[in-house]
VOGU-3710 file (C-alpha; in Angstrom, 3 decimals, decimal comma):
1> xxxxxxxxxx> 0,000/0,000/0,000  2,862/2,598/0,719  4,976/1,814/-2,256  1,673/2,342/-4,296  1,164/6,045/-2,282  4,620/6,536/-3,146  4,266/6,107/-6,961  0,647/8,284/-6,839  2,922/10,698/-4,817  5,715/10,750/-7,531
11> xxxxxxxxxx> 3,205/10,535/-10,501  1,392/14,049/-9,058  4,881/15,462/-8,502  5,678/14,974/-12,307  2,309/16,578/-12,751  2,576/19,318/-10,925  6,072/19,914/-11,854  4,914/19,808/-15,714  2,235/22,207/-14,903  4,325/24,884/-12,920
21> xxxxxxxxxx> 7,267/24,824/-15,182  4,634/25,328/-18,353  3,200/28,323/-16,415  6,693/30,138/-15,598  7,778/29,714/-18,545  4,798/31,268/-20,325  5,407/34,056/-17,854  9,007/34,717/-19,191  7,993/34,874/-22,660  8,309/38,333/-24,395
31> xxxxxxxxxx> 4,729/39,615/-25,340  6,090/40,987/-28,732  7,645/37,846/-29,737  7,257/35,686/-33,059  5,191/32,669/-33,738  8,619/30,783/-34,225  7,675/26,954/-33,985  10,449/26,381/-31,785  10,768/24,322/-29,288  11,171/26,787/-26,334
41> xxxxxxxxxx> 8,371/28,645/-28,106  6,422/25,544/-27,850  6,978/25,328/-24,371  6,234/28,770/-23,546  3,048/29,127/-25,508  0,601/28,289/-22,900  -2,000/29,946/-21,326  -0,940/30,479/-17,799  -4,009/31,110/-15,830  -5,895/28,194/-17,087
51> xxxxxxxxxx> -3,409/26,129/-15,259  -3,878/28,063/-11,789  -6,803/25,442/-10,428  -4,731/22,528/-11,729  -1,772/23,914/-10,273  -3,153/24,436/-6,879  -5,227/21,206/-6,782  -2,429/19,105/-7,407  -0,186/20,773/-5,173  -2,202/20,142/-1,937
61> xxxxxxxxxx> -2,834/16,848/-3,654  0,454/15,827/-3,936  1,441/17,452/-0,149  -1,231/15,066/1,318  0,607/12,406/-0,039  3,850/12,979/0,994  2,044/13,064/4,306  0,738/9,309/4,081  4,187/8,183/3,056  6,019/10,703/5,576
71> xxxxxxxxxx> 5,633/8,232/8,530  7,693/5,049/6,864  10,055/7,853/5,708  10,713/9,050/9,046  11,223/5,528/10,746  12,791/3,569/7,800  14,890/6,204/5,236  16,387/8,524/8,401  17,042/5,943/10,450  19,598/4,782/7,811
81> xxxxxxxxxx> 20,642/8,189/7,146  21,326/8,663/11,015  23,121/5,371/11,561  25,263/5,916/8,031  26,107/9,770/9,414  24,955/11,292/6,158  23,941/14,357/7,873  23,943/16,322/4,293  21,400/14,097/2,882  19,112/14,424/6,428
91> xxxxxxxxxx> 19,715/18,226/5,361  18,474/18,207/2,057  15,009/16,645/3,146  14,545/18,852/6,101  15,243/21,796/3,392  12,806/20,109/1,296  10,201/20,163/3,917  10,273/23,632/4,755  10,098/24,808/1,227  6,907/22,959/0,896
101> xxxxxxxxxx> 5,073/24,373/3,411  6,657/27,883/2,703  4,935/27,033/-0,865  1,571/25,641/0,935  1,365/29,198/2,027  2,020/30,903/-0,814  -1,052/29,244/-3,027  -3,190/31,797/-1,604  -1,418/34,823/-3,240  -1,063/32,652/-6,136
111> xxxxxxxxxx> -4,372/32,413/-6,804  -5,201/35,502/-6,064  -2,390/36,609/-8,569  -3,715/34,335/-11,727  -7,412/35,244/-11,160  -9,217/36,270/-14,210  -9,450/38,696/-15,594  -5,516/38,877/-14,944  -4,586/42,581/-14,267  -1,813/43,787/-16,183
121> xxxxxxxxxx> 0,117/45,962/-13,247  0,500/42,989/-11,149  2,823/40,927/-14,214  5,770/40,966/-12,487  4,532/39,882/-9,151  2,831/36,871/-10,688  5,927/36,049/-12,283  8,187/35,988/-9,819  5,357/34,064/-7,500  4,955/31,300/-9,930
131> xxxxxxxxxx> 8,627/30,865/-10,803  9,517/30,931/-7,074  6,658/27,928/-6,976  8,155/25,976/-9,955  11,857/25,975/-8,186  10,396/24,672/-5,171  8,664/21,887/-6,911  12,041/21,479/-8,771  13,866/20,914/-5,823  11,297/18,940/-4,027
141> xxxxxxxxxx> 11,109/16,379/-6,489  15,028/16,159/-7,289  15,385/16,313/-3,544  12,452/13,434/-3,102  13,614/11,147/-5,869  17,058/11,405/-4,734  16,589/10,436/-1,110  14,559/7,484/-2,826  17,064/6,221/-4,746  19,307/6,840/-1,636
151> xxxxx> 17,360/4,324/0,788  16,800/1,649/-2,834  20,204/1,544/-3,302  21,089/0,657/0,346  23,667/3,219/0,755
//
């Protein structure tokens, strides 16, 4: 039952992490630029506040399920990190778990910030909001996976 949490966990993360990055990037892009088929242009041709309710949905979403498999985690994974003394990797989880919750905090604003219809004086706000958002999810899922991987391997 927890390994299958753990893969709905990871499989919201990718999500999520598709989602945000799609959203800051379309935030970045120049409003003056070309219809260049590229494939950054590709990337960065969404329409960002369609993706607010997904974004938010599937970030409390995945955060409640890192809460059913934080439990295990805590007993099994930094246990071995304790006994192995690899404080650094301890580290990067208890980063990991403060920028989530910092980010829990900020879906308000968000949300506020990519409510239609989206008011042009408040552009660079929402950018720097969501793009703050996608590195946390960036390094919450690098940071996640790794520590994974960490305990799999047997370290």
């Amino acid at each position: 039952m927890m390994i299958a949490a753990l893969i709905v966990h990871g499989l919201c993360a990718i999500f999520l992490l598709g989602a945000l990055s799609h959203q800051a990037a379309s935030c970045w892009r120049q409003p003056g630029a070309g219809r260049a088929m590229t494939m950054t242009a590709g990337f960065m041709a969404v329409r960002g506040p369609l993706y607010a309710r997904a974004v938010v949905v599937s970030y409390v979403l995945t955060m409640l399920l890192g809460d059913v498999v934080y439990g295990p985690y805590r007993v099994d994974v930094k246990t071995m990190l304790f006994d192995l003394q690899l404080w650094s990797w301890n580290g990067v989880f208890e980063i990991k778990e403060h920028l989530v919750a910092i980010g829990l905090f900020l879906l308000p604003p968000y949300w506020i910030l990519w409510s239609t219809p989206l008011d042009p004086g408040l552009e660079r706000p929402r950018r720097a909001l969501t793009t703050l958002l996608a590195l946390v999810v960036w390094y919450a899922l690098v940071a996640g996976h790794l520590l994974n991987n960490l305990k799999g391997v047997g370290f």
